[in-house]
PDB file of N, CA, C, O and CB in Angstrom:
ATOM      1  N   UNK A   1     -15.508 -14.215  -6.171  1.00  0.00           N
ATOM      2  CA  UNK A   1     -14.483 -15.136  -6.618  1.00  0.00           C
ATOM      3  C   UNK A   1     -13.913 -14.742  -7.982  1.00  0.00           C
ATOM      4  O   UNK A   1     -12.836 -15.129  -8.437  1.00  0.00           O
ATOM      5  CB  UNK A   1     -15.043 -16.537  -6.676  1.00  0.00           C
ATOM      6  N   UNK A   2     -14.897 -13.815  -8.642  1.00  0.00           N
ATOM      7  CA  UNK A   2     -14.074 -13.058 -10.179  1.00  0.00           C
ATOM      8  C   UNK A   2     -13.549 -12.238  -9.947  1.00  0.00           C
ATOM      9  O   UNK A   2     -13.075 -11.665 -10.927  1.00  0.00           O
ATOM     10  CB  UNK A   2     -14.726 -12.490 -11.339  1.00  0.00           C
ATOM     11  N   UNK A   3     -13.327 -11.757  -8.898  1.00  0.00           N
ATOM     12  CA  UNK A   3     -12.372 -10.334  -8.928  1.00  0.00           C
ATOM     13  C   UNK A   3     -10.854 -10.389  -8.161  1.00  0.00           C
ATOM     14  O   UNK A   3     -10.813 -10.860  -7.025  1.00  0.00           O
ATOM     15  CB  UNK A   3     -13.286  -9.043  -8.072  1.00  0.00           C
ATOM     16  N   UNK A   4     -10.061 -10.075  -8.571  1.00  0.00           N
ATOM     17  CA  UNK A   4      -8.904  -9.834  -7.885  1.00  0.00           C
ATOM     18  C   UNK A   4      -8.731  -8.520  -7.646  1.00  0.00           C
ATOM     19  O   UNK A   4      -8.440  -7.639  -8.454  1.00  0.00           O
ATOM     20  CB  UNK A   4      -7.849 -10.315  -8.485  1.00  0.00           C
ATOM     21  N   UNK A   5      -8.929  -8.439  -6.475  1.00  0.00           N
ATOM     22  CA  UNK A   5      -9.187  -7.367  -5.963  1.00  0.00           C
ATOM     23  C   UNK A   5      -7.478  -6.382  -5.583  1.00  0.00           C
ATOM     24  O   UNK A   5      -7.367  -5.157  -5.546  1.00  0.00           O
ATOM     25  CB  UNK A   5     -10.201  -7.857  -4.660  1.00  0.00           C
ATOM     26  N   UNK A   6      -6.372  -7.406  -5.356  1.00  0.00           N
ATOM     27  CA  UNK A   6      -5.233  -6.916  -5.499  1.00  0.00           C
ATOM     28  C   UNK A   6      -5.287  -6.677  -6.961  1.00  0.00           C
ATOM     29  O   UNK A   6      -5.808  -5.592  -7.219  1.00  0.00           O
ATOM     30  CB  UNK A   6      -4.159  -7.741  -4.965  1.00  0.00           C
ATOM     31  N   UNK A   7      -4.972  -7.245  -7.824  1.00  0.00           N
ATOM     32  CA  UNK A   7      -4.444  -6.192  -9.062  1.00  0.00           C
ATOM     33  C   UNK A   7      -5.315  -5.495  -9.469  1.00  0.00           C
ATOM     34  O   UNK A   7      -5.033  -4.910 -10.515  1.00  0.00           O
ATOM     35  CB  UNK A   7      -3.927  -6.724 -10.293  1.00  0.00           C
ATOM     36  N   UNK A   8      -6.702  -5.233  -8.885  1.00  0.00           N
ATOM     37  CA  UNK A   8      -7.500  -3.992  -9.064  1.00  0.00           C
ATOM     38  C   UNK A   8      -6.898  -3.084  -8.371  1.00  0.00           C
ATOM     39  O   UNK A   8      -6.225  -2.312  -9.055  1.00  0.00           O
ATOM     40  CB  UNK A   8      -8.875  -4.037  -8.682  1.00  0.00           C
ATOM     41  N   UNK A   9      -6.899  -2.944  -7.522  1.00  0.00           N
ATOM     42  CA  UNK A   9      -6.142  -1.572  -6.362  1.00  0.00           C
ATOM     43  C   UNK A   9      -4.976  -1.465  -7.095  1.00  0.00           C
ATOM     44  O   UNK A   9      -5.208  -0.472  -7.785  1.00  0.00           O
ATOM     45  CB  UNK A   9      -5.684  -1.962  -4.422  1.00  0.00           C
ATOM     46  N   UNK A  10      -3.524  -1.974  -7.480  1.00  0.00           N
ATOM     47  CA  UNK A  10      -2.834  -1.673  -8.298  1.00  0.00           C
ATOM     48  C   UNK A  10      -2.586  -1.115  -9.389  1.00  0.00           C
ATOM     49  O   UNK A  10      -1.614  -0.403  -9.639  1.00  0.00           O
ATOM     50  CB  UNK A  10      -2.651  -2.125  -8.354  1.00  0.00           C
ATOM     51  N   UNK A  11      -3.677  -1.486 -10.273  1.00  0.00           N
ATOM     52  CA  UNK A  11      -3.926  -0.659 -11.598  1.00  0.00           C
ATOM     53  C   UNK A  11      -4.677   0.432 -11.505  1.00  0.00           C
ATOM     54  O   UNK A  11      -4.324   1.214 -12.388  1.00  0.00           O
ATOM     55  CB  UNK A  11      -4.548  -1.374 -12.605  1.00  0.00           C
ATOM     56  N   UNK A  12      -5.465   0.823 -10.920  1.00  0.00           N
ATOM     57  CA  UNK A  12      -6.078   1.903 -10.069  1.00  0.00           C
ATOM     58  C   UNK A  12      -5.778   3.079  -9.523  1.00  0.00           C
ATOM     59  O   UNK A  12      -6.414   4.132  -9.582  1.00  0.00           O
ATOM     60  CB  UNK A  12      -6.347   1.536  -9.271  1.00  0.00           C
ATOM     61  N   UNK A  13      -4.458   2.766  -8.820  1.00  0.00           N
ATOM     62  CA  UNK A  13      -4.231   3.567  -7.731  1.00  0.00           C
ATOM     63  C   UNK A  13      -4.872   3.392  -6.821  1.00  0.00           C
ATOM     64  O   UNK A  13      -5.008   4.461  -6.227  1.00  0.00           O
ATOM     65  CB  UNK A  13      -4.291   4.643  -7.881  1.00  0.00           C
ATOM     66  N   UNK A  14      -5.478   2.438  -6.246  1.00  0.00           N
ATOM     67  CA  UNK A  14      -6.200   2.270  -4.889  1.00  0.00           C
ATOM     68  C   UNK A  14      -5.985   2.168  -4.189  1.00  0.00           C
ATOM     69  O   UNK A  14      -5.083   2.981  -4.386  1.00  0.00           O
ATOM     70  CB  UNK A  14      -6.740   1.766  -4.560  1.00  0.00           C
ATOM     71  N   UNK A  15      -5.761   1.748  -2.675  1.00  0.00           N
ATOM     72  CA  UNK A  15      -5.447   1.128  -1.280  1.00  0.00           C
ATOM     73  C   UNK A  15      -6.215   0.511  -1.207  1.00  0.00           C
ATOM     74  O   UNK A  15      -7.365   0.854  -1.480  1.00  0.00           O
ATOM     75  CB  UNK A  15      -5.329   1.746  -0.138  1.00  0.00           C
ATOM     76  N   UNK A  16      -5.781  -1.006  -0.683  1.00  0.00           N
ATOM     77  CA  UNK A  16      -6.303  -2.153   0.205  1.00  0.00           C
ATOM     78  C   UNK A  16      -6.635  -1.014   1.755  1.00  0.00           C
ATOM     79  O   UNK A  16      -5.748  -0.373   2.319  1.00  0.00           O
ATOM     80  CB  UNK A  16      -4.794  -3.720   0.440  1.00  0.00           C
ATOM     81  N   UNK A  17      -8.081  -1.025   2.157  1.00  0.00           N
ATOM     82  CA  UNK A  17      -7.781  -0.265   3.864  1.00  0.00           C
ATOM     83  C   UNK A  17      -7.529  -1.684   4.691  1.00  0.00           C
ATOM     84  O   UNK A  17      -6.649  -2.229   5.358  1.00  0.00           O
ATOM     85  CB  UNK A  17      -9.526   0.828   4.746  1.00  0.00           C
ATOM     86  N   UNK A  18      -9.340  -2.006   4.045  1.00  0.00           N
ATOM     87  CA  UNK A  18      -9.339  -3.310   4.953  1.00  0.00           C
ATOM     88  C   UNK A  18     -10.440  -4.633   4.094  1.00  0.00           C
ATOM     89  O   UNK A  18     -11.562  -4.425   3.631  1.00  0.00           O
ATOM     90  CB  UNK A  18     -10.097  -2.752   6.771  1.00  0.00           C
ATOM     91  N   UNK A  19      -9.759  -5.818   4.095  1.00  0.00           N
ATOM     92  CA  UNK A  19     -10.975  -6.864   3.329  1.00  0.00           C
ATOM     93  C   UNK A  19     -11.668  -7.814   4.880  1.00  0.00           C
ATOM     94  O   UNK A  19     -11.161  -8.228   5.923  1.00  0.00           O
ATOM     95  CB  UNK A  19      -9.920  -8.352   1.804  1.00  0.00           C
ATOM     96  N   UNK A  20     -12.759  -7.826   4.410  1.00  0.00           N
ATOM     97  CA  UNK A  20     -13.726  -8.592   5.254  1.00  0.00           C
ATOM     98  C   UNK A  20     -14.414 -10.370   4.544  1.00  0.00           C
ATOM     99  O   UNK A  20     -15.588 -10.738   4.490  1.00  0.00           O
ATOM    100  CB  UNK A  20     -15.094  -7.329   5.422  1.00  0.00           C
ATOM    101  N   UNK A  21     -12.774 -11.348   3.972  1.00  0.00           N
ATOM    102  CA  UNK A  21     -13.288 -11.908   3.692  1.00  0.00           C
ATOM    103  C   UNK A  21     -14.801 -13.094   3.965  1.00  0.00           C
ATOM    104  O   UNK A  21     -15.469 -13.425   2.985  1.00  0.00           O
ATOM    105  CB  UNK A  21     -12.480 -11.913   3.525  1.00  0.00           C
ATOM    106  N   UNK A  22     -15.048 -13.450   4.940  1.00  0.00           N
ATOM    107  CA  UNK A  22     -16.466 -13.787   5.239  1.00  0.00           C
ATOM    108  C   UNK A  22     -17.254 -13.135   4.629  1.00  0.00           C
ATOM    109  O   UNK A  22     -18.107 -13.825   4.070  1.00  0.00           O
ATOM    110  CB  UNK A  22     -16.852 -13.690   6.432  1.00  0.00           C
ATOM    111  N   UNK A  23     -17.384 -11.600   4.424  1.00  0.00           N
ATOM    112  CA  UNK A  23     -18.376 -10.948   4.152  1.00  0.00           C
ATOM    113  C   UNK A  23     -18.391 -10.802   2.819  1.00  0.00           C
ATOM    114  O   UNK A  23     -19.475 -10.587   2.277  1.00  0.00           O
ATOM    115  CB  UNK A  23     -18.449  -9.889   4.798  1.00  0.00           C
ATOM    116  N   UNK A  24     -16.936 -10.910   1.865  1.00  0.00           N
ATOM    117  CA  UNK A  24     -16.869 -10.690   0.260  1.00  0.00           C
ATOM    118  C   UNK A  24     -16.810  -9.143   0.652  1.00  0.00           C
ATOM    119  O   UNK A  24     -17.938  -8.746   0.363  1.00  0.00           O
ATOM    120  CB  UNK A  24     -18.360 -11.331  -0.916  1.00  0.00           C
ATOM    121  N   UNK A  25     -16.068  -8.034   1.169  1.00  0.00           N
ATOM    122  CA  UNK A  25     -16.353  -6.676   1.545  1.00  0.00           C
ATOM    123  C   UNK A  25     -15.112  -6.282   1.787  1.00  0.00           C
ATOM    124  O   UNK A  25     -14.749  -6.493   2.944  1.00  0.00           O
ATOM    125  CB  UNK A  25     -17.290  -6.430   2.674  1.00  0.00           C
ATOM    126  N   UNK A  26     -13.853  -5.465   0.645  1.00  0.00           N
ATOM    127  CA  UNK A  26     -13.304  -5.456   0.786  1.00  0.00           C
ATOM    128  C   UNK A  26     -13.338  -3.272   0.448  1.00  0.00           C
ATOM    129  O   UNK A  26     -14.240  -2.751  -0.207  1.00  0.00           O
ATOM    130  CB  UNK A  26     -12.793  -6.737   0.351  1.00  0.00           C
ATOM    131  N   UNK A  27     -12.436  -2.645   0.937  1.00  0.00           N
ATOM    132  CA  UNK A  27     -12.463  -1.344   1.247  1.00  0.00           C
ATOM    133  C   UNK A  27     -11.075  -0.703   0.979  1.00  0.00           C
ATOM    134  O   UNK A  27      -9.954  -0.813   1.475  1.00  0.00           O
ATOM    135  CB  UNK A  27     -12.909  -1.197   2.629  1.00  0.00           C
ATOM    136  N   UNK A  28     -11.809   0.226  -0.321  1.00  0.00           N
ATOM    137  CA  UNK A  28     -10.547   0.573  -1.211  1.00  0.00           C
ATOM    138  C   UNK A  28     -10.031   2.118  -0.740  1.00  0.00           C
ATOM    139  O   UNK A  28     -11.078   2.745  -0.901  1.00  0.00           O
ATOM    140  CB  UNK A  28     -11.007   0.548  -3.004  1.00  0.00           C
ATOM    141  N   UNK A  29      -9.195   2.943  -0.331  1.00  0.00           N
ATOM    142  CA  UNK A  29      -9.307   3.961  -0.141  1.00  0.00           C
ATOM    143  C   UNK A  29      -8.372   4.499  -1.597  1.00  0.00           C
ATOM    144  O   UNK A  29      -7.702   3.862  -2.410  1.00  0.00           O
ATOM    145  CB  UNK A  29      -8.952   4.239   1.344  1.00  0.00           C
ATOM    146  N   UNK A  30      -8.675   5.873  -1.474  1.00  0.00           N
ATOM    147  CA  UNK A  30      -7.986   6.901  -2.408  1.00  0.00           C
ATOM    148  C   UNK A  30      -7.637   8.091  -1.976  1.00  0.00           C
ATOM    149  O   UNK A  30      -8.316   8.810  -1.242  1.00  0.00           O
ATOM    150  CB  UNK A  30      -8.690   7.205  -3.441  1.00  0.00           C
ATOM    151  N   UNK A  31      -6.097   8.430  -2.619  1.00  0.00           N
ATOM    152  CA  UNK A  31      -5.961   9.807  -2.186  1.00  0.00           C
ATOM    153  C   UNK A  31      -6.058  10.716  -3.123  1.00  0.00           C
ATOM    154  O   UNK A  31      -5.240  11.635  -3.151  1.00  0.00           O
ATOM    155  CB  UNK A  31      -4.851  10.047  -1.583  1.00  0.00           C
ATOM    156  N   UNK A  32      -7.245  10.608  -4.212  1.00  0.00           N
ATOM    157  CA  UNK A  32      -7.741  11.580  -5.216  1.00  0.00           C
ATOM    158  C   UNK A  32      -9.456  11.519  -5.060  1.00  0.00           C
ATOM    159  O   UNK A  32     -10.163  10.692  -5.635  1.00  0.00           O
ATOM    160  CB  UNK A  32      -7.148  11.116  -6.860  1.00  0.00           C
ATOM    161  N   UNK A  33      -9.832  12.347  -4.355  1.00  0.00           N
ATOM    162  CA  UNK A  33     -10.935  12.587  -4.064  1.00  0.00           C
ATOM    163  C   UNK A  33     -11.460  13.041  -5.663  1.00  0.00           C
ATOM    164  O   UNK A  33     -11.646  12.145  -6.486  1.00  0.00           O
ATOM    165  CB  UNK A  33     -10.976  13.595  -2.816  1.00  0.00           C
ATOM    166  N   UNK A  34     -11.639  14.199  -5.962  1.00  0.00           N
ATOM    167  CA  UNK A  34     -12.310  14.307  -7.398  1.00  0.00           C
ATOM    168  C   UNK A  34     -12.561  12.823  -8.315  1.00  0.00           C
ATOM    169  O   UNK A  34     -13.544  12.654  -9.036  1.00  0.00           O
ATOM    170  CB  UNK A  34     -11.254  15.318  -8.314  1.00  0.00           C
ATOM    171  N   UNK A  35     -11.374  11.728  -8.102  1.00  0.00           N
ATOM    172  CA  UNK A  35     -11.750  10.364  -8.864  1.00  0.00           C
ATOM    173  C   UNK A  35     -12.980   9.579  -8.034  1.00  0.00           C
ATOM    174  O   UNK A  35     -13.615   8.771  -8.712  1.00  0.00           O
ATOM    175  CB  UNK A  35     -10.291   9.285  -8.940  1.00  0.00           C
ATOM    176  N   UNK A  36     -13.248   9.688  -7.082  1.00  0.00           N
ATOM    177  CA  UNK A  36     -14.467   8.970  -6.422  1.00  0.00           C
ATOM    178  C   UNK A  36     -15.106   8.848  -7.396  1.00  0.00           C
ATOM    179  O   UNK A  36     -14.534   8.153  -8.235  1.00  0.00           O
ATOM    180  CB  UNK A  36     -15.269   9.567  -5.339  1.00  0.00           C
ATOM    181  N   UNK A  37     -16.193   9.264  -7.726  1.00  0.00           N
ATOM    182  CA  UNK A  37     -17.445   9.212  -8.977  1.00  0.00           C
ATOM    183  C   UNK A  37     -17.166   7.885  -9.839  1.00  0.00           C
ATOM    184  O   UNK A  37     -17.803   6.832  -9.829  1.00  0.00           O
ATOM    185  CB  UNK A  37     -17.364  10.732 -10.198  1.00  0.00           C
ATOM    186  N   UNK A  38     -15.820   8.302 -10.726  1.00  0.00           N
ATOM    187  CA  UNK A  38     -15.479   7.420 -11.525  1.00  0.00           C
ATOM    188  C   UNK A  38     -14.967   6.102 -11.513  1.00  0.00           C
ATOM    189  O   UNK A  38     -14.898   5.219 -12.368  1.00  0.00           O
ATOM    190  CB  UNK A  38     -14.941   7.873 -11.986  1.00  0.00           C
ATOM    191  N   UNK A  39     -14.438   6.242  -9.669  1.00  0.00           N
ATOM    192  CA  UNK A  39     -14.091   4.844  -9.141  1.00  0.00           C
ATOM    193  C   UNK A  39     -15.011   3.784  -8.850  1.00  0.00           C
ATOM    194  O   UNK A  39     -14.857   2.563  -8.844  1.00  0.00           O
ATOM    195  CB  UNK A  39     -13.486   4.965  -8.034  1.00  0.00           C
ATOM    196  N   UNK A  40     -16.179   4.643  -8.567  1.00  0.00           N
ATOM    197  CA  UNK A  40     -17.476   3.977  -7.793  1.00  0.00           C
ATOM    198  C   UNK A  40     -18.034   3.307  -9.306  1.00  0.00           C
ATOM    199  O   UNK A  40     -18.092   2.087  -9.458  1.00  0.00           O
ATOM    200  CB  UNK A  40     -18.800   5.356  -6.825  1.00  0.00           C
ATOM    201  N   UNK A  41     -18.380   4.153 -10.248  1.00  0.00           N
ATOM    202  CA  UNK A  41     -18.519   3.403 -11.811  1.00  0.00           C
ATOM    203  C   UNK A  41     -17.850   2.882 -11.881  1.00  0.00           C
ATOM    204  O   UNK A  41     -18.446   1.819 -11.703  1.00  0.00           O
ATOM    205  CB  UNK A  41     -18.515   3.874 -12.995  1.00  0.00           C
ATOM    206  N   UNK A  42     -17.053   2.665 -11.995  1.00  0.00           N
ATOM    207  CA  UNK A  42     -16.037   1.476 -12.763  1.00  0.00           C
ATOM    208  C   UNK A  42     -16.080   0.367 -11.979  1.00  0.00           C
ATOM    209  O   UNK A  42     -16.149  -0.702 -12.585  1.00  0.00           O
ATOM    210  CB  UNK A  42     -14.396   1.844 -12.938  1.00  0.00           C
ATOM    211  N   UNK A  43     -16.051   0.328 -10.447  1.00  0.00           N
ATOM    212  CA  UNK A  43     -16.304  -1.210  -9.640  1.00  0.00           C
ATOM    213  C   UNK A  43     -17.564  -1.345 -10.391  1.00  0.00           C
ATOM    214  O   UNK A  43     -17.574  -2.175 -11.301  1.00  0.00           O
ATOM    215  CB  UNK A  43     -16.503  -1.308  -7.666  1.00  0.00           C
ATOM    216  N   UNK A  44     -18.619  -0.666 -10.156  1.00  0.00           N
ATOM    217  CA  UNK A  44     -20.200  -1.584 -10.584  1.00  0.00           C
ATOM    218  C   UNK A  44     -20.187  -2.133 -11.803  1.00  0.00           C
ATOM    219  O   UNK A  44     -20.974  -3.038 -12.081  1.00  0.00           O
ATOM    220  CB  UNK A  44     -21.620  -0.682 -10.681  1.00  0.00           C
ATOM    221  N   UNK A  45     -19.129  -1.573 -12.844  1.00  0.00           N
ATOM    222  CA  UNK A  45     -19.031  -2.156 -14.404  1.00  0.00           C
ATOM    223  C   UNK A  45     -18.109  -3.207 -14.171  1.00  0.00           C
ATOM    224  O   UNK A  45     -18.177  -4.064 -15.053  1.00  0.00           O
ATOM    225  CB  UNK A  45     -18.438  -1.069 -15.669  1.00  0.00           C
ATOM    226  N   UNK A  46     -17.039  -3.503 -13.042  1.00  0.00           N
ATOM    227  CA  UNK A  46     -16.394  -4.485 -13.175  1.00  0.00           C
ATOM    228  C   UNK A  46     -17.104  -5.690 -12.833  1.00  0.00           C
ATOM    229  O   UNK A  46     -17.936  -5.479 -11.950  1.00  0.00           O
ATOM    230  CB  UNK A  46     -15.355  -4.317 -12.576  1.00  0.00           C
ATOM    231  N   UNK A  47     -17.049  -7.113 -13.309  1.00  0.00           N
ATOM    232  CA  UNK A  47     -17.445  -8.378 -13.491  1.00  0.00           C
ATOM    233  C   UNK A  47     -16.863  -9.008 -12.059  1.00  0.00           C
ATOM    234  O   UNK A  47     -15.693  -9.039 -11.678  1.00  0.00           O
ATOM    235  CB  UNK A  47     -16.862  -9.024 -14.943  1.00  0.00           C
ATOM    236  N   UNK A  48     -17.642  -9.329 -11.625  1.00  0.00           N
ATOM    237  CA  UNK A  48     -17.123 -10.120 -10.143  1.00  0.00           C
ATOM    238  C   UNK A  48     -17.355  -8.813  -8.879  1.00  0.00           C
ATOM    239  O   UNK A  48     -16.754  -8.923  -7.810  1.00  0.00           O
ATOM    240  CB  UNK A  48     -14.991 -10.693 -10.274  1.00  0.00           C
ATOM    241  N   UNK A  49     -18.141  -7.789  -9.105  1.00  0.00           N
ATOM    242  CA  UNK A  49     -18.534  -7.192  -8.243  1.00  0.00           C
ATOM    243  C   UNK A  49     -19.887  -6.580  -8.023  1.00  0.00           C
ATOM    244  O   UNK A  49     -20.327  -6.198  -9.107  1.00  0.00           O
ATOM    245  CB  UNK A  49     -17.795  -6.554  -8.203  1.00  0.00           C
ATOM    246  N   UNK A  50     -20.540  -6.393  -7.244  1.00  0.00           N
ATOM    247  CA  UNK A  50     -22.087  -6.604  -6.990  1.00  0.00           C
ATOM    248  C   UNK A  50     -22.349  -5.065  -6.323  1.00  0.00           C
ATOM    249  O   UNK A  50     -23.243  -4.350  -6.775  1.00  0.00           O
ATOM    250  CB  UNK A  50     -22.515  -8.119  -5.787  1.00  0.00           C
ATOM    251  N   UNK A  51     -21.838  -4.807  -5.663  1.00  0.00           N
ATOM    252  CA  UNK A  51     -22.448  -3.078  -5.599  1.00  0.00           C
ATOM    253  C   UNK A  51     -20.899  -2.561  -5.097  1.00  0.00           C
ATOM    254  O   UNK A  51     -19.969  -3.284  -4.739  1.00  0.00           O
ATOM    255  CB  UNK A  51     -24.118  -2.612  -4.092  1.00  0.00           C
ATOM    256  N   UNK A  52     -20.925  -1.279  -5.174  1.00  0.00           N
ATOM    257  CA  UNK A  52     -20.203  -0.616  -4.774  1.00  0.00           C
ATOM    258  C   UNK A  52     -20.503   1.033  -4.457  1.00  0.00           C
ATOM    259  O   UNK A  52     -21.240   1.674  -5.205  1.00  0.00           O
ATOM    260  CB  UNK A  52     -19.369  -0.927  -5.527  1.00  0.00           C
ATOM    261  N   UNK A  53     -19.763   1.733  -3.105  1.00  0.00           N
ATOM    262  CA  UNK A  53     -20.756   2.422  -2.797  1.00  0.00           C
ATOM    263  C   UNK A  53     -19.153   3.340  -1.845  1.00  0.00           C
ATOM    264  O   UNK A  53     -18.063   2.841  -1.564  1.00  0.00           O
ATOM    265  CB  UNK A  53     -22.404   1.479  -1.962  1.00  0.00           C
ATOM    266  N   UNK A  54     -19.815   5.176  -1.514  1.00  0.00           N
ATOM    267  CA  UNK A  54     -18.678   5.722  -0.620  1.00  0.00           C
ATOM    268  C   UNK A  54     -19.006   5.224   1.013  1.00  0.00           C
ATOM    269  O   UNK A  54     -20.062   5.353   1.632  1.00  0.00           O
ATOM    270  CB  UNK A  54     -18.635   7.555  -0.769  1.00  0.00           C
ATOM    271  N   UNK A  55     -17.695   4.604   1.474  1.00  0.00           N
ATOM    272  CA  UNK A  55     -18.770   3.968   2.791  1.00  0.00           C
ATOM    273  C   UNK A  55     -18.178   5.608   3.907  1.00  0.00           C
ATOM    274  O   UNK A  55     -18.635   5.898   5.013  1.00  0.00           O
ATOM    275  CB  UNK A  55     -18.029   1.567   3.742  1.00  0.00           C
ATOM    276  N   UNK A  56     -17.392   6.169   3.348  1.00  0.00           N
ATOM    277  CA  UNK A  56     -17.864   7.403   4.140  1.00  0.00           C
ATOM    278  C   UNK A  56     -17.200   8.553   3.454  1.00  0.00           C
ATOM    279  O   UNK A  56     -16.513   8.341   2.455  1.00  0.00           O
ATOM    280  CB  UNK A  56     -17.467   7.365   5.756  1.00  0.00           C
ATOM    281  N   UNK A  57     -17.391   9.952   4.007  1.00  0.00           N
ATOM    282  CA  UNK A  57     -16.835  10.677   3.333  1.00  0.00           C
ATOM    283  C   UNK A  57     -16.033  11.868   4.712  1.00  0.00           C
ATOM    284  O   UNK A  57     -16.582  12.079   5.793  1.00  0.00           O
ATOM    285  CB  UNK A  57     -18.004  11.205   2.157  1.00  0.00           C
ATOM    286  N   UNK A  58     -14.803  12.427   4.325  1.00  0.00           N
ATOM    287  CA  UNK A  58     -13.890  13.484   5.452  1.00  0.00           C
ATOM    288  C   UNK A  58     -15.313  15.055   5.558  1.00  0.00           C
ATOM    289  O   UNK A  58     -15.896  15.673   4.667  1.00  0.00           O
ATOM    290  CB  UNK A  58     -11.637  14.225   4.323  1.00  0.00           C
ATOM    291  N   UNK A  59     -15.364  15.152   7.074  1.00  0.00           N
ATOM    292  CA  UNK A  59     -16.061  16.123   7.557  1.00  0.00           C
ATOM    293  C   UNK A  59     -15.418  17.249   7.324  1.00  0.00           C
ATOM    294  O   UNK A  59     -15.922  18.372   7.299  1.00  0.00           O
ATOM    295  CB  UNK A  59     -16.355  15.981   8.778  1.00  0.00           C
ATOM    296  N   UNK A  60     -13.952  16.875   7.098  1.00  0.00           N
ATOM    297  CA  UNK A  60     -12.845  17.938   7.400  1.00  0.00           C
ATOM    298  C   UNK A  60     -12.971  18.529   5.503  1.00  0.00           C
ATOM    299  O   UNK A  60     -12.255  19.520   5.360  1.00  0.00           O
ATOM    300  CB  UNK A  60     -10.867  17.019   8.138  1.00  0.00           C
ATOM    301  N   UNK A  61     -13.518  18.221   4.491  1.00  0.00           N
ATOM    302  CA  UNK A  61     -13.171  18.793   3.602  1.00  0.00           C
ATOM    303  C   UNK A  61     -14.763  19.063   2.752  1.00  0.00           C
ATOM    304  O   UNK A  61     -15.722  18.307   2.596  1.00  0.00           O
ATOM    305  CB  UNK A  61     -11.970  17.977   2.971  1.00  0.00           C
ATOM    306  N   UNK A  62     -14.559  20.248   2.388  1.00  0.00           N
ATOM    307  CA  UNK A  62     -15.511  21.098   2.036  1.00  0.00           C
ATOM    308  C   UNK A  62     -15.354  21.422   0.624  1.00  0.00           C
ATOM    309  O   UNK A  62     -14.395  22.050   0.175  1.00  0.00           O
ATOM    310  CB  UNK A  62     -15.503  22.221   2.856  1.00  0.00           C
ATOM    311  N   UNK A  63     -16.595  20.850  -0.246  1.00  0.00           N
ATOM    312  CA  UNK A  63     -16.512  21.217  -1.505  1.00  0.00           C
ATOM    313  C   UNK A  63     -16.125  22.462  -2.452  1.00  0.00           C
ATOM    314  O   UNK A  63     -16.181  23.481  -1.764  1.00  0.00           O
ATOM    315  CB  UNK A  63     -17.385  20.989  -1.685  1.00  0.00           C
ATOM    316  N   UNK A  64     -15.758  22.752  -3.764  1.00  0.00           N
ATOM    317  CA  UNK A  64     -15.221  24.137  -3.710  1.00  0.00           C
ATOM    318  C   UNK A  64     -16.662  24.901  -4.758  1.00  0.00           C
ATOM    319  O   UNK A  64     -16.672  26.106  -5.007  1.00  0.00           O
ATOM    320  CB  UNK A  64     -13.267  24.229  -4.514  1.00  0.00           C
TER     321      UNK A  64
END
């Protein structure tokens, strides 16, 4: 209920994919892979959010 999760994705650069309100589980995508790391920190430091985590990652792309 502390997070606004729209003007998070906005200031961000994020995508809404999909929210699961019942569940409080809402699923941010990005099209800057190298920012993952820092995205995933910054939800767990934000206030009104309880874990945050990659819920998957592309088979198709191979680290360099």
């Amino acid at each position: 209920t502390n997070f606004d999760y729209s003007l998070y994705s906005e200031t961000n650069n994020l995508y809404i994919e999909k929210i699961f309100n019942n569940l409080n589980i809402i699923i941010f995508k990005t099209s800057n892979i190298k920012d993952i790391p820092s995205i995933i920190r910054n939800l767990k430091n934000t206030k009104g959010v309880n874990s945050a985590r990659i819920n998957f990652i592309d088979p198709s792309i191979i680290p360099n």
